[in-house]
ZAMARGU-4260 file (C-alpha; in steps of 0.2 Angstrom, whole numbers, plus 5000, padded with zeros to 4 digits):
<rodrens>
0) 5218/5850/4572 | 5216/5865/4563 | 5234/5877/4563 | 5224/5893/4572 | 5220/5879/4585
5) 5236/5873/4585 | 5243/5892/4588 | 5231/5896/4599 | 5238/5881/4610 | 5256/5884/4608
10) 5251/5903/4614 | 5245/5897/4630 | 5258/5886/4633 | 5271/5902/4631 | 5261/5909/4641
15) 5259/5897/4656 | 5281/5894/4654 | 5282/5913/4657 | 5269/5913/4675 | 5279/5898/4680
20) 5296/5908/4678 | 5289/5924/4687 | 5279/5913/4700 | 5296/5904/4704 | 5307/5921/4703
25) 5294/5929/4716 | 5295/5912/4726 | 5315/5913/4728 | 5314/5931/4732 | 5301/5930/4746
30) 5311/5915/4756 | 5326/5927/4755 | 5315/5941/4766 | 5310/5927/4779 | 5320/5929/4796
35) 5337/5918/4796 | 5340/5907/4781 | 5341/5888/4775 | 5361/5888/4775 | 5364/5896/4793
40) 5353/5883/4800 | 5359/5869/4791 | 5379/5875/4795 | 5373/5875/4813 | 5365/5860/4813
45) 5381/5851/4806 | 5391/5861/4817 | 5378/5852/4832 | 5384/5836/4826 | 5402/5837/4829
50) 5405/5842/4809 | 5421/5851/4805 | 5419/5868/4802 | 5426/5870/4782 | 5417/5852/4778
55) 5400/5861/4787 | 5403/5875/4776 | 5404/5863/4761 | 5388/5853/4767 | 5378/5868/4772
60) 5380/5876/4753 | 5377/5859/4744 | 5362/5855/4754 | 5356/5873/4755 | 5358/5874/4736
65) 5368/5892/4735 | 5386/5899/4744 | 5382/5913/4754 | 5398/5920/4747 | 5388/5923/4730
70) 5378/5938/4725 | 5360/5935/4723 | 5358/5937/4707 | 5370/5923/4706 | 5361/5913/4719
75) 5347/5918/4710 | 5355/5908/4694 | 5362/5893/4703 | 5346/5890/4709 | 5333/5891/4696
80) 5346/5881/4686 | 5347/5866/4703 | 5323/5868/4701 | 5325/5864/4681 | 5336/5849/4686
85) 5325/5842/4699 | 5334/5848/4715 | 5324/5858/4727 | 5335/5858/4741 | 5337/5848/4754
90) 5328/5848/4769 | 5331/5851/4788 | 5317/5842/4796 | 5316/5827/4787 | 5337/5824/4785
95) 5334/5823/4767 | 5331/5831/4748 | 5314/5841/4747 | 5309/5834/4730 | 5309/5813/4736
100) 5299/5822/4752 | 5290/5832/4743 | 5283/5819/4730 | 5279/5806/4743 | 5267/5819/4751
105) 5259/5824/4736 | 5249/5811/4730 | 5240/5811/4749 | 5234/5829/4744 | 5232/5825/4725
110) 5220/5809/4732 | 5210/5819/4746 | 5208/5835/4736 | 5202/5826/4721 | 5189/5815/4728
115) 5182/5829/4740 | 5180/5841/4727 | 5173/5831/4714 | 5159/5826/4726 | 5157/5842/4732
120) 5155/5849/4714 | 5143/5836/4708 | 5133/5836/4723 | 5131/5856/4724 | 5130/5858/4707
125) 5115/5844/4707 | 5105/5853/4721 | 5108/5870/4717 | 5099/5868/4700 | 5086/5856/4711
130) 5085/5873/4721 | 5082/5887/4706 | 5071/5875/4699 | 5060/5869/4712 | 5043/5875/4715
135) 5042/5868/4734 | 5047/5883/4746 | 5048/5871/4761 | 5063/5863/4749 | 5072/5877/4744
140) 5072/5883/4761 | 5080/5866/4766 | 5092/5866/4753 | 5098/5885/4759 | 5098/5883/4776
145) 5109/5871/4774 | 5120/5880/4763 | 5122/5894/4777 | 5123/5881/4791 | 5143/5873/4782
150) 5146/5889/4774 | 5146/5900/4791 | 5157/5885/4799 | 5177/5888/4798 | 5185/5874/4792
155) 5196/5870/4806 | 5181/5868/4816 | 5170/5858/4808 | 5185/5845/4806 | 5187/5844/4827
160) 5167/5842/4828 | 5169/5829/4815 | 5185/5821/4823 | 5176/5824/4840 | 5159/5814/4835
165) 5164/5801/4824 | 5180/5795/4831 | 5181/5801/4850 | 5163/5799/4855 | 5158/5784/4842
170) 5175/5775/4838 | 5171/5771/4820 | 5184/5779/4810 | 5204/5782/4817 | 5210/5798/4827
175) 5220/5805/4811 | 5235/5797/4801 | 5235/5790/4782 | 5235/5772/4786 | 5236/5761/4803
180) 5252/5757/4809 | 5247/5739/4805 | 5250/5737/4790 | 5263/5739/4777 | 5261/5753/4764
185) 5260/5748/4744 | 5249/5740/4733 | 5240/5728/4745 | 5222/5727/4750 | 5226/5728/4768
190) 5235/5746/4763 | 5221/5748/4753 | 5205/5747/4768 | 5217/5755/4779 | 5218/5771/4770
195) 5202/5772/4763 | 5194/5769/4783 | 5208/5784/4789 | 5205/5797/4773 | 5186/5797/4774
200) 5183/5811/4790 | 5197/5822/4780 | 5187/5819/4764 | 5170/5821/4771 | 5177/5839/4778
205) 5182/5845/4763 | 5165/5840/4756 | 5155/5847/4768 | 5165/5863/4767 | 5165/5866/4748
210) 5147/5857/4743 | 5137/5873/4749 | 5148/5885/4739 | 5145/5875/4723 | 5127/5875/4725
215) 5126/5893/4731 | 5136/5897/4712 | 5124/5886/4702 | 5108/5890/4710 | 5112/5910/4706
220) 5118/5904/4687 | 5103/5895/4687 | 5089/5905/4692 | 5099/5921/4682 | 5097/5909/4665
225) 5078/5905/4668 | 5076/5923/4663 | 5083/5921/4648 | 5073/5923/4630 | 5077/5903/4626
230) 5072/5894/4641 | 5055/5907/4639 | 5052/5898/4622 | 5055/5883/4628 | 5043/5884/4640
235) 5030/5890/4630 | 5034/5876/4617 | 5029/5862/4635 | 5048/5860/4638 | 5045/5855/4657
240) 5054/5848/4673 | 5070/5837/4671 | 5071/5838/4654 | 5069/5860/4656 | 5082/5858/4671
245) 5096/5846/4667 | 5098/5848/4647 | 5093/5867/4645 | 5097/5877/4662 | 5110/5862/4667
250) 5120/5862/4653 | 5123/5881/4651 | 5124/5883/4670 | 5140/5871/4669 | 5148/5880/4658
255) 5155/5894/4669 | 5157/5881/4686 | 5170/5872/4674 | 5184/5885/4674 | 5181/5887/4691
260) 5180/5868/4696 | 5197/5866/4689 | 5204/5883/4695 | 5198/5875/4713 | 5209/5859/4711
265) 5225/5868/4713 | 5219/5881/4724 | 5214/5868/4738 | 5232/5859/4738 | 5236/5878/4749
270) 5220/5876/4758 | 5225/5859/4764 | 5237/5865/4777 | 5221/5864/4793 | 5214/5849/4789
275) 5229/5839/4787 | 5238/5846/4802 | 5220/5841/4811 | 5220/5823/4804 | 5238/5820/4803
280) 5237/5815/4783 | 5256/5816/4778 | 5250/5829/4764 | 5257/5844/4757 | 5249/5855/4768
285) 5254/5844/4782 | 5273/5845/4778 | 5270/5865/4775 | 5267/5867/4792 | 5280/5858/4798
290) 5292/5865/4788 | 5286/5883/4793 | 5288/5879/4812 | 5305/5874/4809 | 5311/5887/4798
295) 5315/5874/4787 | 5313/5885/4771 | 5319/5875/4758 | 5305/5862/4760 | 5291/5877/4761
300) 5297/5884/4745 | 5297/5867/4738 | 5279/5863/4743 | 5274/5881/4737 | 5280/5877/4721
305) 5270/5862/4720 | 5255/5873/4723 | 5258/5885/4711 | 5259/5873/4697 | 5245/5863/4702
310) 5235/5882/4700 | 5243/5886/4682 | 5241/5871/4678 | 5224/5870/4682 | 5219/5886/4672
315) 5230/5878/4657 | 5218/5863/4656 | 5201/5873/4659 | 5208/5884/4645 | 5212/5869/4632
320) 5197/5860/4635 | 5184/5874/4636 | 5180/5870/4620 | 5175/5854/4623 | 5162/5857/4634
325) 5155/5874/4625 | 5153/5870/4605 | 5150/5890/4603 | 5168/5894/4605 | 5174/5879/4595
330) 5185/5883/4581 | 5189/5902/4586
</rodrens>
């Protein structure tokens, strides 16, 4: 690697440690304007219990992860230096520390997030350059309407018609849940069918939610670069069909979806809240919205923080390997 690279890297990698310090600063500080607060309920909660009241007091700061006593600024410290070391608090809902809930949920979202939009991304991409490129009108207006018909449904809603047809009316695939209650979770080809058979109408949502957006983007990409000067010499040299829509319109068309295909990943983790509260997947966006009926705001602030790194992060990697994917802005 070449030292400029090298520099260049290192920059960004400043540069993404100094969003995470803000993004978590503006995280603490918006918890503290919510109604009530995480030691309050967690004093009374012990106090519920039977708890003496000087041990509550102890518990409640321990497990709140700041003394009320404190300043903020000093709250402020003691917890940004409890995030660094691992500790996000402890959680009312669940009886127990938000990070251990907190990574047990992730990987649900990480798994149906991933798959979904992947699909979704190669599929729209695929048919939006089918649609910029093809000389069938009847096609075309296929493809669009059914870009209007899943883009003009909520989310929400297409998840109960989906849930409604396909496991109410036809009994083929579970009401909601990761896995049946058969079967015992780990690596084990019973686990394995199980939550394959159960995260299928929660992928297929997200597919059908995001496929239409992706094609809508490459098929206006598309159609904007068959105007350009190189794809007219190629023509005129008898540069024609797959080879004129996948390697000259295709490649340059991918280029800009890139950045935004990896820009996506993290965003959907905060997107996931509806269809995992409608499918019961015990997701990130799942615990959010059970933390967020129970005022249980240690857990929410430990969940956004999950989201907001997935999104920086995201953004890191479509910056470092931009490159890869577009040899014009190799070596700068």
């Amino acid at each position: 690697m070449k030292t400029q690279d090298l520099v260049w890297a290192l920059n960004k990698v400043v540069y993404v440690a100094v969003e995470l310090f803000f993004a978590f600063t503006l995280s603490f500080f918006l918890v503290l304007l919510m109604p009530g607060n995480p030691y309050n309920i967690i004093y009374e909660s012990l106090l519920s219990k039977g708890v003496p009241i000087e041990r509550a007091k102890i518990m409640a700061a321990a497990l709140a992860g700041y003394n009320p006593s404190e300043g903020i600024f000093q709250r402020y410290l003691s917890w940004m230096d409890d995030l660094f070391h691992g500790n996000l608090g402890y959680s009312i809902v669940y009886g127990a520390r938000v990070a251990p809930v907190v990574a047990a949920a992730a990987p649900w979202t990480i798994l149906v997030v991933t798959i979904s939009l992947t699909l979704a991304f190669v599929v729209g991409f695929f048919l939006g350059l089918v649609a910029a490129s093809t000389s069938s009108k009847a096609l075309d207006a296929t493809i669009s309407a059914l870009m209007s018909f899943f883009t003009s449904i909520p989310s929400y809603m297409l998840a109960i018609i989906l849930l409604i047809v396909f496991s109410i009316r036809l009994g083929w695939l579970p009401l909601g849940g990761a896995y049946g209650e058969e079967v015992t979770p780990g690596f084990n080809l019973a686990f394995l069918l199980s939550s394959m058979k159960h995260l299928i109408l929660p992928i297929l949502t997200y597919f059908l939610m995001l496929f239409p957006g992706w094609m809508f983007g490459t098929r206006s990409i598309a159609t904007s670069l068959m105007k350009e000067d190189y794809i007219m010499t190629a023509r005129a040299r008898g540069v024609h069909g797959n080879r004129m829509t996948f390697s000259y319109v295709g490649k340059n068309a991918f280029l800009p979806q890139y950045t935004s295909l990896l820009f996506s990943y993290g965003l959907l983790f905060g997107s996931s809240i509806f269809i995992e509260t409608i499918f019961m997947v015990p997701g990130l966006g799942y615990i959010l919205t059970t933390a967020s009926g129970s005022r249980d705001y240690m857990l929410v602030m430990g969940s956004f923080i999950i989201i907001i790194v997935a999104v920086i992060i995201g953004n890191l990697i479509a910056d470092l390997t931009y490159g890869l994917v577009d040899p014009r802005i190799r070596g700068r």
